[in-house]
C-alpha positions as CSV (number, residue, x, y, z in Angstrom):
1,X,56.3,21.2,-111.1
2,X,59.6,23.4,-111.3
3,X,61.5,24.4,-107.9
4,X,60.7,28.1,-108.4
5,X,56.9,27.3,-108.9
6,X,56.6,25.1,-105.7
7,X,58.2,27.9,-104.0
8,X,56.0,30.5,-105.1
9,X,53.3,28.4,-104.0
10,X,54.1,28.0,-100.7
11,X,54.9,31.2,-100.3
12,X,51.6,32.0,-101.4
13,X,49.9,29.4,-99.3
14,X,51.8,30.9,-96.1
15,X,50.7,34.2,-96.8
16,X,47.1,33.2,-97.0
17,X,46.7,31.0,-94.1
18,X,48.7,34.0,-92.2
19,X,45.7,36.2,-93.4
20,X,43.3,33.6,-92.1
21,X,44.8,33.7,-88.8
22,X,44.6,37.2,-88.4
23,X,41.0,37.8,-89.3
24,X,40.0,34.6,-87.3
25,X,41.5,35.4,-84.5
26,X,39.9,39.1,-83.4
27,X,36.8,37.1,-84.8
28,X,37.0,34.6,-82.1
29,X,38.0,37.2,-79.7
30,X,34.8,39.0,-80.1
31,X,32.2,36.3,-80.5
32,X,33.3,35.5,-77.1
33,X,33.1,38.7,-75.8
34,X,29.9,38.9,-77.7
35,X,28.6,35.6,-76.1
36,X,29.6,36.6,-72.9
37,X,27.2,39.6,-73.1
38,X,24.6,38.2,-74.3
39,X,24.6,35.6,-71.3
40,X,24.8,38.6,-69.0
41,X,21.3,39.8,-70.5
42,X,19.8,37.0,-70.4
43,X,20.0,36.0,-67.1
44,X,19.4,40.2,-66.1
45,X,16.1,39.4,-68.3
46,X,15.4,36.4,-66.1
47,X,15.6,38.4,-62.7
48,X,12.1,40.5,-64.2
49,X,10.7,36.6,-64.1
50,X,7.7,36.6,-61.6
51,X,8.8,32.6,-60.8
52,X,10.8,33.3,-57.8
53,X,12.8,30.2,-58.6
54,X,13.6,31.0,-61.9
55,X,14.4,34.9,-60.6
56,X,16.7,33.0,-57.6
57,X,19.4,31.5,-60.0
58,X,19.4,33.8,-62.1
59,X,21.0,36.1,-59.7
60,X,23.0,33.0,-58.7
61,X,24.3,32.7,-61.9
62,X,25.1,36.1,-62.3
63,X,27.1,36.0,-59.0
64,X,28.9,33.1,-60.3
65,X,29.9,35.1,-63.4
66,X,31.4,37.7,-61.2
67,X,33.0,41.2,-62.1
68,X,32.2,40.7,-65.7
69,X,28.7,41.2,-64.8
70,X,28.9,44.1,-62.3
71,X,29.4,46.7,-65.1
72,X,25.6,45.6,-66.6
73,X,24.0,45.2,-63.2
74,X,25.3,48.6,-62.2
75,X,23.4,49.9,-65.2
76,X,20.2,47.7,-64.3
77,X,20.3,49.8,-61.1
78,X,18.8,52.1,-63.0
79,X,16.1,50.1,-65.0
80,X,12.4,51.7,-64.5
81,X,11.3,47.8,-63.9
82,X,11.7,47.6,-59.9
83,X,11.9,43.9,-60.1
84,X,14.7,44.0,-62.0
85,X,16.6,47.0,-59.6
86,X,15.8,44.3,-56.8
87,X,17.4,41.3,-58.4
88,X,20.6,43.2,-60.0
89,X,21.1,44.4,-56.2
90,X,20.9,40.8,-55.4
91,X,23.1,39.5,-57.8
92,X,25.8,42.3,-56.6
93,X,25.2,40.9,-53.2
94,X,26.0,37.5,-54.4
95,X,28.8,39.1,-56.5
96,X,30.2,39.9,-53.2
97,X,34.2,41.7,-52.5
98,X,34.3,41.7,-56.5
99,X,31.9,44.1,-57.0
100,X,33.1,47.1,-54.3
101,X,32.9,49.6,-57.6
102,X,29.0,49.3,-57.2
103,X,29.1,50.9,-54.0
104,X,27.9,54.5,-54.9
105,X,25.3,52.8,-57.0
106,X,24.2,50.7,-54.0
107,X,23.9,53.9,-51.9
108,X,22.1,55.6,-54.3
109,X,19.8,53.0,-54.9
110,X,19.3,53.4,-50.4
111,X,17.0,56.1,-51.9
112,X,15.0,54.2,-54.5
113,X,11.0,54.7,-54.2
114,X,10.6,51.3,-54.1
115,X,10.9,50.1,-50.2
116,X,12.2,46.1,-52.0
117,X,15.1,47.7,-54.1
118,X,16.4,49.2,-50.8
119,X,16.2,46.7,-48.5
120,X,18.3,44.2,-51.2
121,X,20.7,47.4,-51.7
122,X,21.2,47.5,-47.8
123,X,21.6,43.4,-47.5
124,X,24.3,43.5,-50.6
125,X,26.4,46.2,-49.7
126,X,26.7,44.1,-46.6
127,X,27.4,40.9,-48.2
128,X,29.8,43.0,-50.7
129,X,31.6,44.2,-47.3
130,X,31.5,47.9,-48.8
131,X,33.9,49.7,-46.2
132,X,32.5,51.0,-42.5
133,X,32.7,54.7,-43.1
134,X,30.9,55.2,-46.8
135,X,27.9,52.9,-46.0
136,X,27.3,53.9,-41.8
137,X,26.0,57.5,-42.7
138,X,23.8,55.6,-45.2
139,X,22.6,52.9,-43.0
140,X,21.6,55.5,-40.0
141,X,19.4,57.4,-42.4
142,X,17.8,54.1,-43.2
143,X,16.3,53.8,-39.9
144,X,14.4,56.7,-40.6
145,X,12.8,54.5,-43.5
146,X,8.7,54.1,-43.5
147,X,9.0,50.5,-45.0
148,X,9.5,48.6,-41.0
149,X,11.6,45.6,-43.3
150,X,14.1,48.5,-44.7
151,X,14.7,49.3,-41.1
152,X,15.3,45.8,-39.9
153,X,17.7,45.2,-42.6
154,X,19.8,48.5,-42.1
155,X,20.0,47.4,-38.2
156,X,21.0,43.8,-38.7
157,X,23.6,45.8,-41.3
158,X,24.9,47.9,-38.4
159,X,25.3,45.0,-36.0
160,X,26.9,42.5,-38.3
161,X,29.4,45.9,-39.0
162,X,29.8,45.8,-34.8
163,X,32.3,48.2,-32.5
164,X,32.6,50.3,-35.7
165,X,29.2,51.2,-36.0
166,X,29.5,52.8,-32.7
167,X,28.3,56.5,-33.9
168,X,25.0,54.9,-34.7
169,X,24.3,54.3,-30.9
170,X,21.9,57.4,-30.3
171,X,20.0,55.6,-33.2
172,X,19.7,52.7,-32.5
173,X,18.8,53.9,-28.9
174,X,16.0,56.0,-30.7
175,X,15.0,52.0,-32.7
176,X,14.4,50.9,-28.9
177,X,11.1,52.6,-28.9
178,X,10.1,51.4,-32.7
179,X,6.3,50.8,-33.1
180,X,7.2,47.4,-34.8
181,X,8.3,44.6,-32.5
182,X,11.1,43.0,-34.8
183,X,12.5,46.6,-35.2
184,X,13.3,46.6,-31.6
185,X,13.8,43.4,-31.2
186,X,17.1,43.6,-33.9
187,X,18.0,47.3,-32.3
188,X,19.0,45.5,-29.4
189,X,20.7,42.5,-31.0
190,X,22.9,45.2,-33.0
191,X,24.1,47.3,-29.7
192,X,24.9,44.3,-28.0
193,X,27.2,43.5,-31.7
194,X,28.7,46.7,-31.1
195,X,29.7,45.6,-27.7
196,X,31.4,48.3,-25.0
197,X,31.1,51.3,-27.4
198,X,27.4,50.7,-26.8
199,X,27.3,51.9,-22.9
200,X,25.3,55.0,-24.1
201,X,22.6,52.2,-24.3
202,X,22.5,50.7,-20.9
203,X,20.3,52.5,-18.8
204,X,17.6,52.0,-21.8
205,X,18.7,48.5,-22.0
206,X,18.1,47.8,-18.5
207,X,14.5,49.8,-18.1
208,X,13.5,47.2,-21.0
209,X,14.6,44.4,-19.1
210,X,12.0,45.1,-16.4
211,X,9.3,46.0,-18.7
212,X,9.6,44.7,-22.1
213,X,8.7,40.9,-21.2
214,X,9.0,40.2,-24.6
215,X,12.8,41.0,-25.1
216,X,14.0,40.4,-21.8
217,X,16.2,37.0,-22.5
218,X,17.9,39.5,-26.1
219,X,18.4,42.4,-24.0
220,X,20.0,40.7,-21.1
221,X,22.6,39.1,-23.8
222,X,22.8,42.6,-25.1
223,X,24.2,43.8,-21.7
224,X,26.6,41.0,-21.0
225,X,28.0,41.9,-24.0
226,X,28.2,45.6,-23.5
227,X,29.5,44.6,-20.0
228,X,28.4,47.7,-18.2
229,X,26.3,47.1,-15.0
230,X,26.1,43.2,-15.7
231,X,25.8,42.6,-12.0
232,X,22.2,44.1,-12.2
233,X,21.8,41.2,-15.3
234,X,22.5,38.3,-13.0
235,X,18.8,38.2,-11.0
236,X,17.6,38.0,-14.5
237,X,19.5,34.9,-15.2
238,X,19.7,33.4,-11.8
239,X,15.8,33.0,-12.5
240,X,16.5,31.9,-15.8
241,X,18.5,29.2,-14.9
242,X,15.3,27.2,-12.6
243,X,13.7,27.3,-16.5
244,X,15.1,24.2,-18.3
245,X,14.4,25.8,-21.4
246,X,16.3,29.1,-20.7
247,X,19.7,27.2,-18.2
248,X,21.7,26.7,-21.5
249,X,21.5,30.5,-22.7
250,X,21.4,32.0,-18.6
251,X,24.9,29.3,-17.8
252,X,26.5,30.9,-20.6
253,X,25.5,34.4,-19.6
254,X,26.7,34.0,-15.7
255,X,30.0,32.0,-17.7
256,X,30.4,35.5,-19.7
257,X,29.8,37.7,-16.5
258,X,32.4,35.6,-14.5
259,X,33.1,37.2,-11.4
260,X,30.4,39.7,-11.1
261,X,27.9,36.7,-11.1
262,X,28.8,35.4,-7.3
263,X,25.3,36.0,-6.4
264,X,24.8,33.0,-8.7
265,X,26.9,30.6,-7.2
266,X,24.5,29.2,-5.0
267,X,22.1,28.8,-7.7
268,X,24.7,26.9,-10.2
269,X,25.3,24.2,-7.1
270,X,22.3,23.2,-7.8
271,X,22.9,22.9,-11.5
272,X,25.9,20.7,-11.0
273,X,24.2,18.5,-8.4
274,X,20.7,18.0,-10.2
275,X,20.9,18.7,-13.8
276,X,23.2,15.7,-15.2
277,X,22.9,18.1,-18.9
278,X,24.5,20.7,-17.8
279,X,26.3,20.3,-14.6
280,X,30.0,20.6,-17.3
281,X,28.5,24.0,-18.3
282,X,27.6,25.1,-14.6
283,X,30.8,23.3,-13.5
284,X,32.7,26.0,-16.0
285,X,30.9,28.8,-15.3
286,X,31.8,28.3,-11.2
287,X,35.0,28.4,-12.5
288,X,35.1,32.1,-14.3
289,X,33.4,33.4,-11.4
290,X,37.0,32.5,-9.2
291,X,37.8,32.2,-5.4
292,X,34.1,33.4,-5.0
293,X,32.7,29.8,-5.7
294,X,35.7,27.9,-4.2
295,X,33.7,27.7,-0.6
296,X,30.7,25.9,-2.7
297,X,32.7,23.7,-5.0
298,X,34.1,22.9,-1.5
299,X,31.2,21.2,-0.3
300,X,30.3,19.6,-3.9
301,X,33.4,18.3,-3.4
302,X,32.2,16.3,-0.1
303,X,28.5,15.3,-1.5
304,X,27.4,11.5,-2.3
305,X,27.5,11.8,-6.1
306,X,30.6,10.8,-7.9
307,X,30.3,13.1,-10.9
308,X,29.3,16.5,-9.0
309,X,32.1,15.4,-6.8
310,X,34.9,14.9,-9.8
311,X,33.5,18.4,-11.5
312,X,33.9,20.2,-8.9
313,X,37.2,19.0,-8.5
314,X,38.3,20.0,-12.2
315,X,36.7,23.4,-11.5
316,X,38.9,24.1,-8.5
317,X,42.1,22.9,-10.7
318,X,40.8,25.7,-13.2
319,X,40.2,28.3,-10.9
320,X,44.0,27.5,-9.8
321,X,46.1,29.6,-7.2
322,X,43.0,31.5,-5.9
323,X,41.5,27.9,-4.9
324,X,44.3,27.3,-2.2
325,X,41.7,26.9,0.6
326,X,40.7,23.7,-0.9
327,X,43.9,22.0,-0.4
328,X,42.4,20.1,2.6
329,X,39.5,19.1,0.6
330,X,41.2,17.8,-2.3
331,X,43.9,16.2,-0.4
332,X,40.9,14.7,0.8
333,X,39.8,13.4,-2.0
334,X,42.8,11.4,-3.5
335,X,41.5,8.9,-1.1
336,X,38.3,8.9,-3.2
337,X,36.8,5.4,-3.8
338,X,35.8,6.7,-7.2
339,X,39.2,6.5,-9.2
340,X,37.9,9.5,-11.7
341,X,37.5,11.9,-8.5
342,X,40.4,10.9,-7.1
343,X,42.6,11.5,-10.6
344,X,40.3,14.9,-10.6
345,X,41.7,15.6,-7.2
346,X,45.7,15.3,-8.1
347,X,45.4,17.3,-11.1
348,X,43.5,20.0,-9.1
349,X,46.4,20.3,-6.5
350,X,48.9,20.1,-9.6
351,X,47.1,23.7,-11.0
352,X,47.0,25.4,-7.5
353,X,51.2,24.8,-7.3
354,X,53.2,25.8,-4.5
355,X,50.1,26.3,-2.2
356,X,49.3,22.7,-2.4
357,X,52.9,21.7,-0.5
358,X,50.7,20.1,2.3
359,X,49.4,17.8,-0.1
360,X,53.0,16.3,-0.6
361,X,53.0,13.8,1.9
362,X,49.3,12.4,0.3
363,X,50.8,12.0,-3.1
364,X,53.8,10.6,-2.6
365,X,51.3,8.0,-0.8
366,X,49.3,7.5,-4.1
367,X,52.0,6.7,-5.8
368,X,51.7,3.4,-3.6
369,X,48.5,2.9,-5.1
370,X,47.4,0.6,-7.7
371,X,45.7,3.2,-9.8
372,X,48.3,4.4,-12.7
373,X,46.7,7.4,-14.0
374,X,46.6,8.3,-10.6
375,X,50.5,7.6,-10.5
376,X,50.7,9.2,-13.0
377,X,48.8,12.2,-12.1
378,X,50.2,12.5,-8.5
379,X,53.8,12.9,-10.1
380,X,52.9,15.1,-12.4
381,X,51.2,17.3,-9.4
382,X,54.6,16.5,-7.3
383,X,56.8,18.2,-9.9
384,X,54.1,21.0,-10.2
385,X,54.0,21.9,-6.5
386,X,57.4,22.5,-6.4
387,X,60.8,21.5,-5.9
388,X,61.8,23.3,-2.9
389,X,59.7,20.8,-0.9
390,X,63.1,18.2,-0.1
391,X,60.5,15.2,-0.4
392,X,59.5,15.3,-3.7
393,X,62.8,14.3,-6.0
394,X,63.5,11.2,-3.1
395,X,59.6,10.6,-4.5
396,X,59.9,10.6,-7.9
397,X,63.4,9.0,-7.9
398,X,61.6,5.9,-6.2
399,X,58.9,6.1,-8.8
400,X,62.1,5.4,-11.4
401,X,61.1,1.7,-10.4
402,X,57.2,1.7,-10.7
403,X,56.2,-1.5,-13.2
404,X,54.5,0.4,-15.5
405,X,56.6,2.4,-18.1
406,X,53.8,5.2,-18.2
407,X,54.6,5.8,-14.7
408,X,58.4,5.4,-15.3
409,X,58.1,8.5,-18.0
410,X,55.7,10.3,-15.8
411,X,58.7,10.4,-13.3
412,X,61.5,11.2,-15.9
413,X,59.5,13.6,-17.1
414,X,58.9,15.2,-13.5
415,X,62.9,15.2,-12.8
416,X,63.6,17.1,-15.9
417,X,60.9,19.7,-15.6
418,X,62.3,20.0,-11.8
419,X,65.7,20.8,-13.4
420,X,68.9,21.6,-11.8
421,X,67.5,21.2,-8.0
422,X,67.2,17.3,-9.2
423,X,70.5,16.8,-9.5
424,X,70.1,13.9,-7.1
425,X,68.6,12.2,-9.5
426,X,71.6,12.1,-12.7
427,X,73.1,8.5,-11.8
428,X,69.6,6.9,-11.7
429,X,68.6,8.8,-15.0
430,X,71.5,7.5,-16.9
431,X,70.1,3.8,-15.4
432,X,66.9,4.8,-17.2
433,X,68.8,5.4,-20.4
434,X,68.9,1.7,-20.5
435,X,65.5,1.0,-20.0
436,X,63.4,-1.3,-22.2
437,X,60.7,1.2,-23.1
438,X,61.5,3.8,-26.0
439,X,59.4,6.6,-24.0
440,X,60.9,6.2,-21.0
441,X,64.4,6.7,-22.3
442,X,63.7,9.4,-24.6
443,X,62.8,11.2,-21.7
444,X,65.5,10.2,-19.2
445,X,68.0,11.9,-22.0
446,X,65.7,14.6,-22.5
447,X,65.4,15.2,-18.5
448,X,69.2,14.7,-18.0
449,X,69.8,17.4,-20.9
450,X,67.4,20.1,-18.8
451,X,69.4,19.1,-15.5
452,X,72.5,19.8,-16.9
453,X,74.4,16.7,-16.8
454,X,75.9,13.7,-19.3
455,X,75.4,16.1,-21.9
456,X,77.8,13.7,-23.9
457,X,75.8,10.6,-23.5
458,X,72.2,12.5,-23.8
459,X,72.9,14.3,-27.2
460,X,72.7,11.4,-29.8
461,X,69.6,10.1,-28.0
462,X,67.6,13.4,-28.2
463,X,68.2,13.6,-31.9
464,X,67.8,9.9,-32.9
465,X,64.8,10.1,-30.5
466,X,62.9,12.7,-32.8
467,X,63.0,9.9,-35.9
468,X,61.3,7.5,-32.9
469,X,57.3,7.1,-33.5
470,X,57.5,5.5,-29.8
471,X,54.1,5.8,-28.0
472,X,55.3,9.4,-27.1
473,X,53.3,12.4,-28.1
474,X,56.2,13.8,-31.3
475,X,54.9,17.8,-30.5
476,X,55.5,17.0,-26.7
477,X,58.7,15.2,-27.1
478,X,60.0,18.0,-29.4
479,X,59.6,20.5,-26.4
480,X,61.1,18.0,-24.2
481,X,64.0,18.1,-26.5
482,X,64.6,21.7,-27.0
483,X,64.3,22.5,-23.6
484,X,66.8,20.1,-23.2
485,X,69.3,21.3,-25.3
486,X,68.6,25.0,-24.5
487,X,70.3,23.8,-20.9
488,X,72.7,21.5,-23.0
489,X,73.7,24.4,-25.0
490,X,73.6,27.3,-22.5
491,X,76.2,24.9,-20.6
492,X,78.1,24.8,-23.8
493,X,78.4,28.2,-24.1
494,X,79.3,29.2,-20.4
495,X,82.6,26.5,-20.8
496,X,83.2,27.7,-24.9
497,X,86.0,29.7,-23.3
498,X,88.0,27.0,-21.9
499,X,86.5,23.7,-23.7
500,X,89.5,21.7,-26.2
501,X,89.4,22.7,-30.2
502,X,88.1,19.0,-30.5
503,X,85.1,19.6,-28.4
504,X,84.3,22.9,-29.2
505,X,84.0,21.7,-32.7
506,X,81.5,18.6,-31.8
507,X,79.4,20.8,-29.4
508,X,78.8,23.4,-32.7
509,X,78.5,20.0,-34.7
510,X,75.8,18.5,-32.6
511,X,74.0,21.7,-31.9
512,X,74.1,22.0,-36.0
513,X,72.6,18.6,-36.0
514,X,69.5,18.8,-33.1
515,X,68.3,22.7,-34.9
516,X,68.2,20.3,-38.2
517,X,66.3,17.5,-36.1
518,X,64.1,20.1,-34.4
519,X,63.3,21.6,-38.1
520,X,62.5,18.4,-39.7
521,X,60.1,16.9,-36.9
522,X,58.2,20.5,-37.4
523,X,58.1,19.9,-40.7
524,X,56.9,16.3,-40.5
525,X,54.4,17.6,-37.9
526,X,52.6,20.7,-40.1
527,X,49.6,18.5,-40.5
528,X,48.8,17.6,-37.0
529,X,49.8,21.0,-35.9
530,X,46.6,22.2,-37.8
531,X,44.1,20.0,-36.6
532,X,45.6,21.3,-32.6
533,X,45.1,24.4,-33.4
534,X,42.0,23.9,-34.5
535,X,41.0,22.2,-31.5
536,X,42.9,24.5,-29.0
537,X,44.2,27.2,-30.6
538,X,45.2,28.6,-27.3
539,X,47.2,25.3,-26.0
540,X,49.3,25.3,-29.8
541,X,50.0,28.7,-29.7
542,X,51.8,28.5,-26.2
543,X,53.2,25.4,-27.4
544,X,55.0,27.3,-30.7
545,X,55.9,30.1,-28.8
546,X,57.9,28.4,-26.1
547,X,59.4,26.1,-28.8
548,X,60.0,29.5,-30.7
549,X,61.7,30.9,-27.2
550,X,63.8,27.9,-27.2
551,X,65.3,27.1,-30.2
552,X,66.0,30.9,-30.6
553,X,68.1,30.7,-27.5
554,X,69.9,27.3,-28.8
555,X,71.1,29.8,-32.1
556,X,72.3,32.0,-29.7
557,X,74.2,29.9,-28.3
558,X,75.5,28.5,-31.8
559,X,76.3,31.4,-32.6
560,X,78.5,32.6,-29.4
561,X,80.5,28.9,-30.0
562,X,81.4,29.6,-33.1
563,X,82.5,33.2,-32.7
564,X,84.3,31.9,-29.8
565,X,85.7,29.2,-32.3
566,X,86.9,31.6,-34.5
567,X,88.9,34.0,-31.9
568,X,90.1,30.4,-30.0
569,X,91.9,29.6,-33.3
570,X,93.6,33.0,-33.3
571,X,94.5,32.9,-29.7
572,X,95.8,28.9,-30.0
573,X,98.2,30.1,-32.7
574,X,99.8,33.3,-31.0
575,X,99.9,31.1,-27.5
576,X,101.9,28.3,-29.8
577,X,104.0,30.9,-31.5
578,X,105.0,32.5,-27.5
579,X,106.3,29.3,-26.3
580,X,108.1,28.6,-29.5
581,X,110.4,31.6,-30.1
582,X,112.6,30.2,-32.5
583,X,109.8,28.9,-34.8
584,X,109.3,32.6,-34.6
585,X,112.9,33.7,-35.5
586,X,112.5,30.9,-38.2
587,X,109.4,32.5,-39.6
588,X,110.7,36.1,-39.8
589,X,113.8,34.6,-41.7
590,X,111.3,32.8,-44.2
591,X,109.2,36.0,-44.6
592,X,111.7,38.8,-45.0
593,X,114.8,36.9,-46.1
594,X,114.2,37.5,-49.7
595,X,113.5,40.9,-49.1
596,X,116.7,41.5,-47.6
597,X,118.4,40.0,-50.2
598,X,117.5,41.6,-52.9
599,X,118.0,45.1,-51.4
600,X,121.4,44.3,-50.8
601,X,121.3,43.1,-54.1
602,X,120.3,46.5,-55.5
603,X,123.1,48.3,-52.8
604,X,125.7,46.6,-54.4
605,X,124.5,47.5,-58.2
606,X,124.5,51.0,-57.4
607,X,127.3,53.0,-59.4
608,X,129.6,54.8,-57.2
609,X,129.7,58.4,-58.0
């Protein structure tokens, strides 16, 4: 074959397969599209299937498909068959946030003559989340609806919407007096959903508590949760609670209630001392009523049983400040046989703070004893109480020299959080840099930094300390740290002024280095940070925000160094040239020498006239 043949002939072959491609490929396009629809109807056919099963995944399916499908079921909406109305409304429902342009459909179909489409249009504009204000007006005429299930359905839509349902109030009031039980029964569920804005309901609500002995437990929630006259719930649930089968729902109630519920107090004693199930719940719920159930928790706190005697302890601690009358008590009971109470006890007196000084003398003597949580504990309370009480750094200074390296870091720990009124205690810090447990030095450096002295020796610690997995808690020592340096650096900052080049430089160095160190142990600790706040999302997020506060105040400082840094350099220099004023002479002859010259150069050049 010639040259000029095989090129026409792959030209040729080019151009067809080209061709091919181009028809193929809308081909493809719209079989797909084609097969697409075609599934859509068939599984829109299925939902008419009288097998509920088969009718069930269908509308799964359908759901699964998602928007591509909304267009077709929006058009089913408007089948004659009924069956099939219901199950596209289903399907939408399943659809869910990706099929909000069915909404006017959904309303419209509110109005169907069959009572089955409505009640599936109410339940999947809910699960679509249609917004507040199109489908309220919708859901308010539904409980004007003859079918009792379409009513149900439009009130269990109105309390899952909650507070901003509140203009349907009046009617759901009106639902109160429904002829069907379950009616009521979810009218009341929804204004307690609705919460506060629901206070047009109380009066109603309470009148049904004393007649309507089939509600009485739902509309007694209902009112705690509305929170308006709750005082006249508590009888309600102070009976409750002598019913094992109603204690769990009435302990939460009176928890809820907190301190309207003191007439309850007596009756949650009891609780705590005889019901070994729920004596934690009544233990808390003691608690949120406040200095009200301190005089009872008191006398728990003096009865034969261990455990009533260590919960009422913890509850006191909880109730904090306001439970200063129990200082006696508790002092009391650091002298406890059972180490748990006793443990209970220093942690309690730790909470209530300054107002516990008179327990000073009794921890210092636990620290004598041969309990080391308790050792631990009663420092912990020590530094908490307060350190204008002169006792307490002699204390934990002693402690320095406990055998056990948990109490030794409690006691660090304790100096450093007492700050600059433990200054006392620098020289036998810097000893405890050199002691054989990692913890314990960690936070001797740490606790020297927030004191404000041996910045120096402290700083490499703090940051090689970060890389240390010691037996430490990381998130804890990382606090430690940056309060440390926040003193470290504030220091730095107060002396930038008159501090040498040389160590201006290596306090912006080492600040440079510890926000690196601070970034990287965040980073290394993202993981565990989640499953905290999981766990107490209350406890992390004070924990971020102070390490937030801090490090934000250690830029600050960084940031005034260097500036300073900057306009120390200019001042060094003019200082040096004032002292030196031929150097300065010298320079101006440098500079404007040539200058000179060749002017004069130019004045003799000039042509007389």
């Amino acid at each position: 074959m010639s040259k000029r043949k095989l090129t026409r002939l792959l030209a040729v072959s080019a151009i067809s397969f080209s061709c091919l491609w181009l028809s193929v490929v809308p081909i493809n396009k719209a079989w797909a599209q084609t097969s697409k629809e075609a599934e859509i109807s068939t599984y829109i056919q299925q939902l008419k299937d009288r097998n509920g099963l088969v009718n069930y995944y269908a509308a799964d399916a359908l759901g699964k498909i998602g928007a591509e499908a909304v267009p077709a079921l929006m058009a089913t909406l408007k089948n004659k068959d009924p069956i099939l109305r219901m199950g596209a409304a289903e399907a939408l429902g399943k659809i869910g946030a990706e099929a909000k342009t069915a909404v006017p459909v959904l309303i419209e179909a509110l109005k169907d003559n069959d009572s089955l489409v409505r009640w599936s249009a109410i339940d999947a504009l809910s699960d679509i989340g249609a917004e507040a204000k199109f489908v309220i007006p919708s859901f308010i005429e539904a409980l004007k609806d003859n079918d009792k299930y379409v009513r149900s359905r439009a009130i269990d839509a109105l309390g899952n919407i909650g507070v901003e349902a509140k203009t349907a109030v009046p009617t759901l009031i009106g639902a109160l007096k429904d002829n069907d039980k379950d009616v009521r029964s979810r009218a009341i569920n929804a204004l307690g959903e609705i919460g506060p804005e629901a206070k047009a309901a109380v009066p109603v609500l309470i009148e049904a508590l004393k007649n309507d002995k089939y509600f009485r437990f739902s509309t007694a929630d209902a009112l705690v949760k509305i929170g308006e006259r709750v005082e006249e719930v508590v009888p309600f649930w102070i009976e409750a609670l002598k019913d094992k089968d109603g204690r769990d729902r009435a302990i939460l109630a009176l928890e809820k209630i907190g301190k309207k519920a003191k007439a309850a107090v007596p009756y949650l004693i009891e609780v705590l001392k005889n019901d070994k199930y729920f004596r934690f719940r009544a233990a808390i719920a003691l608690e949120k009523i406040g200095a009200e159930a301190v005089p009872a928790l008191i006398e728990a706190l003096k009865g034969n049983d261990a455990i009533v005697r260590k919960h009422a302890a913890e509850a006191l601690g909880r109730i904090g400040a306001e439970a200063k009358t129990a200082v006696p008590a508790l002092i009391e009971a650091l002298k406890d046989n059972d180490g748990y109470v006793s443990i209970s006890a220093a942690n309690a007196l730790g909470s209530i703070g300054e107002d516990a000084k008179a327990a000073v003398p009794a921890l210092i003597e636990a620290l004598k004893g041969n309990n080391i949580i308790l050792r631990c504990r009663a420092i912990d309370a020590l530094s908490q109480i307060g350190k204008e009480e002169k006792a307490v750094v002699p204390a934990l200074i002693e402690a320095l020299k406990d055998n056990n390296s948990w109490v030794r870091m409690s006691a660090v720990d304790a100096l450093g959080s007492i700050g600059e009124d433990a200054k006392t205690a620098v020289p036998d810090l810097i000893t405890a840099l050199n002691d054989k447990d990692v913890g314990v030095r960690y936070f001797a450096a740490a606790g020297l930094g927030s004191i404000g002295g041996e910045s120096k020796a402290v700083i490499p610690l703090l940051i090689e300390g970060l890389k240390d997995k010691g037996k430490y808690n990381q998130e804890y020592a990382l606090e430690k740290a940056t309060d440390a340096f926040k003193v470290i650096s504030q220091n730095f900052e107060n002396k930038a002024v008159t501090m040498p080049i040389a160590d201006l430089d290596q306090a912006i160095s080492d600040l440079e280095k510890a926000l690196q160190s601070f970034k990287n142990t965040q980073d290394k600790n993202l993981e565990s940070s989640k499953d905290l706040e999981k766990a107490m999302p209350v406890l992390n997020a004070t924990h971020n925000k102070k390490l937030e506060s801090n490090i934000a105040s250690i830029n600050h400082s960084l940031d005034h160094l260097k500036k300073t840094r900057e306009s120390r350099l200019l001042d060094r220099t003019l200082e040096w040239l004032a002292k030196h004023p031929l150097a300065i002479g010298g320079l101006i002859c440098i500079i404007f020498f040539p200058f000179l010259w060749v002017k004069l150069s130019q004045v003799q050049q000039k042509p007389t006239a």
